[in-house]
Structure formats: structure tokens, C-alpha cells
N, CA, C and O atoms as a Maestro MAE file, in Angstrom:
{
 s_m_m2io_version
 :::
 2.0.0
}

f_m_ct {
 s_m_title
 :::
 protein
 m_atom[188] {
  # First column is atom index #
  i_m_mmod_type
  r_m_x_coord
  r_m_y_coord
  r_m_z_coord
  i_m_residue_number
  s_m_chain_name
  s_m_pdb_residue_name
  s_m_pdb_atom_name
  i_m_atomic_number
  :::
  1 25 14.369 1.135 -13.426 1 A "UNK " " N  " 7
  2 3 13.885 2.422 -12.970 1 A "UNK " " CA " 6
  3 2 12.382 2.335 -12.751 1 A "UNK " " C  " 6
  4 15 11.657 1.710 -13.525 1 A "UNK " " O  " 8
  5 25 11.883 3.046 -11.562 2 A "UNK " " N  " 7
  6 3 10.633 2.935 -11.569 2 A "UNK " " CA " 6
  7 2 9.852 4.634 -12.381 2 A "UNK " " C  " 6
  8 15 10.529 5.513 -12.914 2 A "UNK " " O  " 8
  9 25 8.497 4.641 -12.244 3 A "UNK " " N  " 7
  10 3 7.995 5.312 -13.122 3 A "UNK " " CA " 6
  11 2 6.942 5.266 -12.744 3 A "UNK " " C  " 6
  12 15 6.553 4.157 -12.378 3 A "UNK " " O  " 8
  13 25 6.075 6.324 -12.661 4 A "UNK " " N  " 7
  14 3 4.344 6.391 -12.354 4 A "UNK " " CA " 6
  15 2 4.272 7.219 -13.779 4 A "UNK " " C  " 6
  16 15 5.226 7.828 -14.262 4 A "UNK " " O  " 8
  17 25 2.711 7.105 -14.465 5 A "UNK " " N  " 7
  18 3 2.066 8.074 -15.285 5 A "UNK " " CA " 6
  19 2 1.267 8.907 -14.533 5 A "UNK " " C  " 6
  20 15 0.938 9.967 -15.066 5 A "UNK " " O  " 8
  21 25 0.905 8.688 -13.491 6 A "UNK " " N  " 7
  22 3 0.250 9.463 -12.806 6 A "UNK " " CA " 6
  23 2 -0.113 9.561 -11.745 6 A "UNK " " C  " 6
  24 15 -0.566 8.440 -11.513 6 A "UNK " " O  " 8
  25 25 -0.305 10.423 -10.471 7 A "UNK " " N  " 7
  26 3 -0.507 10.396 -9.157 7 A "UNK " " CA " 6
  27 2 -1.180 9.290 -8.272 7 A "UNK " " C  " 6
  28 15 -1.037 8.774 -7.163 7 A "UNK " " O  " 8
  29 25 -2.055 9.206 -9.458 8 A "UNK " " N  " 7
  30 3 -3.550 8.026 -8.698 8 A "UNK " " CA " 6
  31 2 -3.200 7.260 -8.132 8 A "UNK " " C  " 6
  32 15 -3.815 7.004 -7.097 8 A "UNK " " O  " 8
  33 25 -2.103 6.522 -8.466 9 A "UNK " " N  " 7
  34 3 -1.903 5.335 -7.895 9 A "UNK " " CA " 6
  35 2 -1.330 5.589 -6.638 9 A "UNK " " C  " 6
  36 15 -1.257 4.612 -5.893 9 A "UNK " " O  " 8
  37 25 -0.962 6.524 -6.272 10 A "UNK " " N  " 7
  38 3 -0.277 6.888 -4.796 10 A "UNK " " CA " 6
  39 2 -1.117 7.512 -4.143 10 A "UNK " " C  " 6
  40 15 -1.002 7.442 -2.919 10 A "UNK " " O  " 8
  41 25 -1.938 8.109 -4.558 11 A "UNK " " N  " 7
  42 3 -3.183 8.201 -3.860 11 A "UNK " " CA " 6
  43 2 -4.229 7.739 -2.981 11 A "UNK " " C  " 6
  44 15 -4.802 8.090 -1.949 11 A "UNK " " O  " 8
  45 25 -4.240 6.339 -4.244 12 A "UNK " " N  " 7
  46 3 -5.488 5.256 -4.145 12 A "UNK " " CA " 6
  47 2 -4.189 4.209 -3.005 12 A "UNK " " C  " 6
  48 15 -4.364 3.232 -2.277 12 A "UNK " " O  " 8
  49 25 -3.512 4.656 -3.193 13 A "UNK " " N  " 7
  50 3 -2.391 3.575 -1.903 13 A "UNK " " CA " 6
  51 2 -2.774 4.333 -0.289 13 A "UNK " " C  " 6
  52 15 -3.163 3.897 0.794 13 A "UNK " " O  " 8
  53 25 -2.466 5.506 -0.765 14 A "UNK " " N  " 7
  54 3 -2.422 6.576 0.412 14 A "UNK " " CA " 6
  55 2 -3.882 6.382 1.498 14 A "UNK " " C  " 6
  56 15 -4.006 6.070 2.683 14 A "UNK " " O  " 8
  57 25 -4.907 6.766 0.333 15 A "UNK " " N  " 7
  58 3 -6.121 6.402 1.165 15 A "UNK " " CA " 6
  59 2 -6.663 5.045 1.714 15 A "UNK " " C  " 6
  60 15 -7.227 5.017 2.808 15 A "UNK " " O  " 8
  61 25 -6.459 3.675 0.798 16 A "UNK " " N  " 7
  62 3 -5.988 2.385 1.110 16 A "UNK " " CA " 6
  63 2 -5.478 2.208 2.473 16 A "UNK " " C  " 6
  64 15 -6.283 2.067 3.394 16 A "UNK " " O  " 8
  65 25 -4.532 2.204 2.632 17 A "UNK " " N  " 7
  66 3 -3.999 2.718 4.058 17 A "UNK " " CA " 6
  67 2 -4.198 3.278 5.184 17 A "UNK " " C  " 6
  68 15 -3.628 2.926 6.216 17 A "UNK " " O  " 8
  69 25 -5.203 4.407 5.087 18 A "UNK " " N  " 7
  70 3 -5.172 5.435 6.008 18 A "UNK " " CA " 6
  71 2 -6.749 4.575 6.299 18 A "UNK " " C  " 6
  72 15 -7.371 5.212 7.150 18 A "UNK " " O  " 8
  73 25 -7.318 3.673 5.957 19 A "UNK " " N  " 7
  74 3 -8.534 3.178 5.591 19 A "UNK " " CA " 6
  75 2 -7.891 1.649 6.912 19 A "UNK " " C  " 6
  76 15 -8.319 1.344 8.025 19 A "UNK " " O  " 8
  77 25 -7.156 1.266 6.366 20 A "UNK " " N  " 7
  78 3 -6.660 0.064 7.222 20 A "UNK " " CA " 6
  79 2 -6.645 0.328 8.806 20 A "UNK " " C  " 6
  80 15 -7.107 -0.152 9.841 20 A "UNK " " O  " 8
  81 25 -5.629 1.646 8.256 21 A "UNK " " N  " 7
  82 3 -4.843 1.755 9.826 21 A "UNK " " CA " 6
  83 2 -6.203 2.402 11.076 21 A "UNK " " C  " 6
  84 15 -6.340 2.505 12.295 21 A "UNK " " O  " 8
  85 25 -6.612 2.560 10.413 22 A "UNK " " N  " 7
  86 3 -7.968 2.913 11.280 22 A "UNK " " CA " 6
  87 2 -8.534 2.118 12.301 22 A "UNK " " C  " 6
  88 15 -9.113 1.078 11.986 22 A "UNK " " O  " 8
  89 25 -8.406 2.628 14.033 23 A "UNK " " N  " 7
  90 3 -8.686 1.390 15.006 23 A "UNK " " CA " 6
  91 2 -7.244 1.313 15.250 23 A "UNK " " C  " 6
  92 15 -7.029 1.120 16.447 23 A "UNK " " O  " 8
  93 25 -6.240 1.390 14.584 24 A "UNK " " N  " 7
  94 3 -4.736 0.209 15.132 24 A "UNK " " CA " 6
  95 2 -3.985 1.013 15.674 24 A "UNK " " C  " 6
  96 15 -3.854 2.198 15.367 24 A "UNK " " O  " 8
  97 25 -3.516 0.512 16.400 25 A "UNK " " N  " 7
  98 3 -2.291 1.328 17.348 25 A "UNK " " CA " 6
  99 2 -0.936 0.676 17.199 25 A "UNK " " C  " 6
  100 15 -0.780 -0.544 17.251 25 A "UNK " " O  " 8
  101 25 -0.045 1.477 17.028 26 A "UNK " " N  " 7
  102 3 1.513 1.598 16.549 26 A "UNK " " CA " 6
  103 2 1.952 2.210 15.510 26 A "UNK " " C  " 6
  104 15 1.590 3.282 15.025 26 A "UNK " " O  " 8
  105 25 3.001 1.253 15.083 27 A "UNK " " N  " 7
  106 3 3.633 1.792 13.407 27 A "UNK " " CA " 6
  107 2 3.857 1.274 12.709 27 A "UNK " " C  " 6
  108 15 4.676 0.356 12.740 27 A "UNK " " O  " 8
  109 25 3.065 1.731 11.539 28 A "UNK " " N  " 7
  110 3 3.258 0.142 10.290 28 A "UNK " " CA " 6
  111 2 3.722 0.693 9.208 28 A "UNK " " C  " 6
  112 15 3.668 1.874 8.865 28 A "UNK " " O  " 8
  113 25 4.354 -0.542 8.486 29 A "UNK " " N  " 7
  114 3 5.118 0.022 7.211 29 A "UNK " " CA " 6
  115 2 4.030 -0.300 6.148 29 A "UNK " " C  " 6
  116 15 2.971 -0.764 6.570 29 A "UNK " " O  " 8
  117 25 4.169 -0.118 4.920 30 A "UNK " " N  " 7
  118 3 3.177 -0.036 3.920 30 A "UNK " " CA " 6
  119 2 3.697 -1.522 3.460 30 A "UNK " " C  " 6
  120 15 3.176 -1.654 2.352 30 A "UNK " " O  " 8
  121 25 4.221 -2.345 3.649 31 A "UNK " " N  " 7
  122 3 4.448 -3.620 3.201 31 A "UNK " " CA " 6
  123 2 3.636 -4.677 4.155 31 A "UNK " " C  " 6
  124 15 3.379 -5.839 3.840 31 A "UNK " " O  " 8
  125 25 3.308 -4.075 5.308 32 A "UNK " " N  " 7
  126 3 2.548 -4.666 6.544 32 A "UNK " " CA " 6
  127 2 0.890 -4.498 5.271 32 A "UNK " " C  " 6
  128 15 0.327 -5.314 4.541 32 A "UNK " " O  " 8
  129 25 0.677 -3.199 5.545 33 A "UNK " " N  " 7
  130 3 -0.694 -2.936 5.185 33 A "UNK " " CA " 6
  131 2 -0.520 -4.355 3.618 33 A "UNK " " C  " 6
  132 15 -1.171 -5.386 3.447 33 A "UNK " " O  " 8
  133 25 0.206 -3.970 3.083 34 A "UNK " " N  " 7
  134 3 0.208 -5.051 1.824 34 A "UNK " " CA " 6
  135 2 -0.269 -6.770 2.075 34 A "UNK " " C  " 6
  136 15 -1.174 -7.466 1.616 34 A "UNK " " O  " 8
  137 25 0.690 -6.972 2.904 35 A "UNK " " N  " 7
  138 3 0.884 -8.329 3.741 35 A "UNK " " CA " 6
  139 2 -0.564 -8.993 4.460 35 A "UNK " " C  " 6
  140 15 -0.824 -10.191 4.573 35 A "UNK " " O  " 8
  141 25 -1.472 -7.736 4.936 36 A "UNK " " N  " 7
  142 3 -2.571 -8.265 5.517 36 A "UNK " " CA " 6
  143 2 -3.614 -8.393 4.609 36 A "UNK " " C  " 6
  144 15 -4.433 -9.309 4.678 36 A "UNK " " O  " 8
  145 25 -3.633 -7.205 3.449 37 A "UNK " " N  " 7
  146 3 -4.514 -7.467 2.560 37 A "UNK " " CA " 6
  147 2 -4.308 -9.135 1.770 37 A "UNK " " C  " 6
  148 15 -5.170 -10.014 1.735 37 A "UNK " " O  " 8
  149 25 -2.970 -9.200 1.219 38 A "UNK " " N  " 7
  150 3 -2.822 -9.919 0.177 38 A "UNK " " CA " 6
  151 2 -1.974 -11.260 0.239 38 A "UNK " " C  " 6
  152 15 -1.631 -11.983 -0.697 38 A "UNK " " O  " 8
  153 25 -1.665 -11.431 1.968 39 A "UNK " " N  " 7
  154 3 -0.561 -12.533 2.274 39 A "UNK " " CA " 6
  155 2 0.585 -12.638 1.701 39 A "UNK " " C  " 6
  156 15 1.197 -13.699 1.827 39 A "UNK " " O  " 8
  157 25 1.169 -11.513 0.903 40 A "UNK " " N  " 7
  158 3 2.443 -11.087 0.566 40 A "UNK " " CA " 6
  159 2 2.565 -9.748 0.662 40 A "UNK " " C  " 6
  160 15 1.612 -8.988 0.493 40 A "UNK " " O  " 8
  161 25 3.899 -9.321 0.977 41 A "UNK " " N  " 7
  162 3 4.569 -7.830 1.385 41 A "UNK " " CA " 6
  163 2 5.473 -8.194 -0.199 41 A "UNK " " C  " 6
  164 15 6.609 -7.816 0.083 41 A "UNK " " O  " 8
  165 25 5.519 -8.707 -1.623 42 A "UNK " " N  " 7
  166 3 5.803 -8.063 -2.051 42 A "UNK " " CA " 6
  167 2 4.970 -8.082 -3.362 42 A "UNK " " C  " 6
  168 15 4.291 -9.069 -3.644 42 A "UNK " " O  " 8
  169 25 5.035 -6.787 -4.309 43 A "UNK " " N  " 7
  170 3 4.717 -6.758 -5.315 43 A "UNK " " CA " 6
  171 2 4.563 -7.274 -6.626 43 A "UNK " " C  " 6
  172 15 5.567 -7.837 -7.064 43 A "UNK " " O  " 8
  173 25 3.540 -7.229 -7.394 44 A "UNK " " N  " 7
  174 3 3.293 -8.173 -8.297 44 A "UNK " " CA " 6
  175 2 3.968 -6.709 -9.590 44 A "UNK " " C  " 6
  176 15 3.472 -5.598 -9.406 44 A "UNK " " O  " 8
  177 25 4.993 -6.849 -10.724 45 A "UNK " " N  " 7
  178 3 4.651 -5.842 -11.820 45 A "UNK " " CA " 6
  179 2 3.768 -6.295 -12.822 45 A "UNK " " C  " 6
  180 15 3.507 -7.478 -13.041 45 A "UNK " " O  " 8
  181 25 3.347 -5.384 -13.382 46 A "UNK " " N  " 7
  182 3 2.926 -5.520 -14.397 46 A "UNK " " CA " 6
  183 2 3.292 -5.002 -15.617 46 A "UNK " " C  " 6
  184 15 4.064 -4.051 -15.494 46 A "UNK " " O  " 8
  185 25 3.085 -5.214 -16.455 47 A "UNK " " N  " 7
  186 3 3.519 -4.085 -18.066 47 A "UNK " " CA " 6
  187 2 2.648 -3.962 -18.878 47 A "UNK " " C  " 6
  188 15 2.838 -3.287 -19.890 47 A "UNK " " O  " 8
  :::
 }
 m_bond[187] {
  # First column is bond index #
  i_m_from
  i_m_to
  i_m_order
  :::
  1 1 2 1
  2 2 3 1
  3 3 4 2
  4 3 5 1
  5 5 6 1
  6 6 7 1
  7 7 8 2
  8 7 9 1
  9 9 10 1
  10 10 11 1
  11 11 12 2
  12 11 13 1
  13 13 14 1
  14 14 15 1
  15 15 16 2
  16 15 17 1
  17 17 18 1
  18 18 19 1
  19 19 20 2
  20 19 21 1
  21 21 22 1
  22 22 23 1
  23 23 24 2
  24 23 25 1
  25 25 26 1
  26 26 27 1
  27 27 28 2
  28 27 29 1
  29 29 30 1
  30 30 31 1
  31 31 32 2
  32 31 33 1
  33 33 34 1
  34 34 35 1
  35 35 36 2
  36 35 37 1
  37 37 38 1
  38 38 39 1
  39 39 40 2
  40 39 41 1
  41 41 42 1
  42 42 43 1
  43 43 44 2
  44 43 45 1
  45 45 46 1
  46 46 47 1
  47 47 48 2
  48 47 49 1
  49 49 50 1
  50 50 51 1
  51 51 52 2
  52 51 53 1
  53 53 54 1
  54 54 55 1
  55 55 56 2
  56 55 57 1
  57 57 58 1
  58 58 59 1
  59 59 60 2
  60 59 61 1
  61 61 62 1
  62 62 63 1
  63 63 64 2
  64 63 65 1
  65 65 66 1
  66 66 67 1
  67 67 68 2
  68 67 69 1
  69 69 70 1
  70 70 71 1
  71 71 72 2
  72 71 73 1
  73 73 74 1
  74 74 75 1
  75 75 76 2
  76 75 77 1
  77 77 78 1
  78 78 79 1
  79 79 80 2
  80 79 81 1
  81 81 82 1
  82 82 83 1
  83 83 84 2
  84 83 85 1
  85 85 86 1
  86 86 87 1
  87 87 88 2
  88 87 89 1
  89 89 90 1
  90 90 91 1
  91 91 92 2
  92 91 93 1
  93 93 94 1
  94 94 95 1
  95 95 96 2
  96 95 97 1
  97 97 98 1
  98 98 99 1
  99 99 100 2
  100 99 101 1
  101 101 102 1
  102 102 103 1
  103 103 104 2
  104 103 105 1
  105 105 106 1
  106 106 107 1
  107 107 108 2
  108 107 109 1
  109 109 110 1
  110 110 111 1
  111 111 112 2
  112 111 113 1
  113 113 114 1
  114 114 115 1
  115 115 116 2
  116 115 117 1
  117 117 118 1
  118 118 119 1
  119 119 120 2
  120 119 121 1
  121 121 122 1
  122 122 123 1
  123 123 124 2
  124 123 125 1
  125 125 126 1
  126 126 127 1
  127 127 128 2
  128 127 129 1
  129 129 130 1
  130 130 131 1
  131 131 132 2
  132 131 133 1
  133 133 134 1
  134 134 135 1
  135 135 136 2
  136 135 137 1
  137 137 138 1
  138 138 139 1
  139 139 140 2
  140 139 141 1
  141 141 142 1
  142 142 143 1
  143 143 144 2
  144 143 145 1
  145 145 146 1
  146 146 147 1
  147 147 148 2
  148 147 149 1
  149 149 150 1
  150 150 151 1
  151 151 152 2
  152 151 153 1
  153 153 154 1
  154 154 155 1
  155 155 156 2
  156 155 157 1
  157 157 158 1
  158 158 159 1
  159 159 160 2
  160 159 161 1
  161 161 162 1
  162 162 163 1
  163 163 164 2
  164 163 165 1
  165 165 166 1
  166 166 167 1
  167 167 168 2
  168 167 169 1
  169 169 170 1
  170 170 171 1
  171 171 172 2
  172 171 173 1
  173 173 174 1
  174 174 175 1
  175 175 176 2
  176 175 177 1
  177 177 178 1
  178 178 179 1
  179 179 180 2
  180 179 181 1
  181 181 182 1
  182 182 183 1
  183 183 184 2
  184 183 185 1
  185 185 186 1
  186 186 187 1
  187 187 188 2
  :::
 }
}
């Protein structure tokens, strides 16, 4: 099951993003935006 404690982190994704896509034309998924930052589309967990 997933789980947030708190908004921030969808936030700090939200604006992340809206920060990228800036300049680009089309439609990107949030695993794209991931992929360019970090050369992987998938997630690291943590605990």
C-alpha cells in the first residue's frame, strides 16, 4: 500500500514538473519528467 504523511511531496513533484515542462511542446507523463532528470522512469523507496 502506498501512503504519503503529507502533501509536500506532491507538491514539490507538481511544481518540479510544471518547472521542466516549461518551453516543451506535447504530452508528457511524469515518468518522462523522472527519466530526464535521473536516467530512470522508475523509483527509488525508501523507509
Amino acid at each position: 500500500r502506498h501512503t504519503a504523511q503529507s502533501r509536500l511531496g506532491f507538491a514539490e513533484g507538481a511544481l518540479y514538473a510544471a518547472r521542466w515542462i516549461a518551453g516543451k511542446k506535447g504530452f508528457f507523463s511524469f515518468a518522462e519528467v523522472l527519466k530526464d532528470e535521473t536516467g530512470s522512469s522508475k523509483l527509488e523507496i525508501r523507509s
